[in-house]
C-alpha positions, -999 to +999 in steps of 0.1 A: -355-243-806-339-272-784-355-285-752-335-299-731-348-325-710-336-326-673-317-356-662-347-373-642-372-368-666-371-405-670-390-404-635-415-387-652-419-414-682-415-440-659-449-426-639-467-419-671-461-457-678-481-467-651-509-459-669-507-490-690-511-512-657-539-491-644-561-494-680-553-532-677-567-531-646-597-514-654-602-536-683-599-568-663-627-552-637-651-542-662-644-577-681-652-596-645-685-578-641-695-574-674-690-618-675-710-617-643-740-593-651-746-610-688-743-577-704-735-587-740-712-570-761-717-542-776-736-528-751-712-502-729-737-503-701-768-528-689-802-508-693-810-485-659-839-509-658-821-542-652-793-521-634-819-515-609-832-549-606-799-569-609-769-563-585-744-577-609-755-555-635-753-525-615-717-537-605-708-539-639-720-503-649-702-489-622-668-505-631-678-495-666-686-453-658-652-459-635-635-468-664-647-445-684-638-415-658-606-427-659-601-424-693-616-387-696-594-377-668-561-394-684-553-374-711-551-337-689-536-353-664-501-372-682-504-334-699-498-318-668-475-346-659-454-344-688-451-301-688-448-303-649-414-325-657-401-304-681-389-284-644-395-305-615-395-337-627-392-356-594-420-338-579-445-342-609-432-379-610-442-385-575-477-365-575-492-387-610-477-418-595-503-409-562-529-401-593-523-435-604-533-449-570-562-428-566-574-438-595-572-477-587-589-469-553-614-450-571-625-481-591-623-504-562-644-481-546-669-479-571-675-514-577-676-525-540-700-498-528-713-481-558-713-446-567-707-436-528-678-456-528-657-435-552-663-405-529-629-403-512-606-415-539-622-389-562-616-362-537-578-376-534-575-379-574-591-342-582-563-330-553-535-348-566-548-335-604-549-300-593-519-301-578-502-314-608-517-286-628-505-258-607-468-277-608-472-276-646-488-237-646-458-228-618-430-247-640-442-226-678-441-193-657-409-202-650-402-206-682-417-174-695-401-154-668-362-165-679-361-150-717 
């Protein structure tokens, strides 16, 4: 069995690849507030109990769970991406590439104004993910239907 990839699937890898920037800029946030709140490695989080108490340790948890939802959410997602491509390619580029954002505003969010600060960029991520997941459901019916 051959697949044949469509012309613009390149859009596709080209999205997928901004995943590499948005890690590295998770990474560099956590790294900031983890400096800033003390937490030493290889603690992943600063104890609830100092969280409460400390500002910058509550920063740094929150950049830390925002990075951390990222990465549970990144795997399904360049999934969908990458099976969404195999028949719209330009469409599925375009929606991850909004995920991407989302997902940058998300952590922003998080950091600035804690967990209530994620609220609208998670909203706009779980869309933009759902979305891509019906793309990628509507694209293998497609393919089902043909033989």
């Amino acid at each position: 069995m051959a697949i044949t990839l469509p012309t613009e699937y390149g859009w596709v890898l080209l999205a997928a690849t901004s995943t590499f920037f948005v890690n590295t800029f998770h990474g560099i946030l956590t790294g900031k507030y983890r400096k800033a709140s003390g937490v030493k490695y290889p603690a992943a989080y600063a104890a609830n109990e100092v969280a409460e108490k400390d500002p910058k340790a509550f920063t740094f948890n929150c950049a830390q769970r925002a990075h951390a939802n990222y990465t549970e959410n990144l795997t399904p997602a360049l999934l969908a991406l990458f099976v969404a491509g195999l028949r719209h390619p330009l469409i599925a580029a375009s929606v991850f590439t909004s995920w991407s954002v989302a997902r940058i505003g998300y952590a922003r969010g998080y950091t600035a104004y804690g967990p209530s600060g994620r609220s609208k960029f998670s909203i706009f991520a779980s869309l933009v993910d759902l979305s891509l997941k019906l793309l990628a459901i509507y694209g293998t019916v497609q393919f089902v239907l043909e033989k």
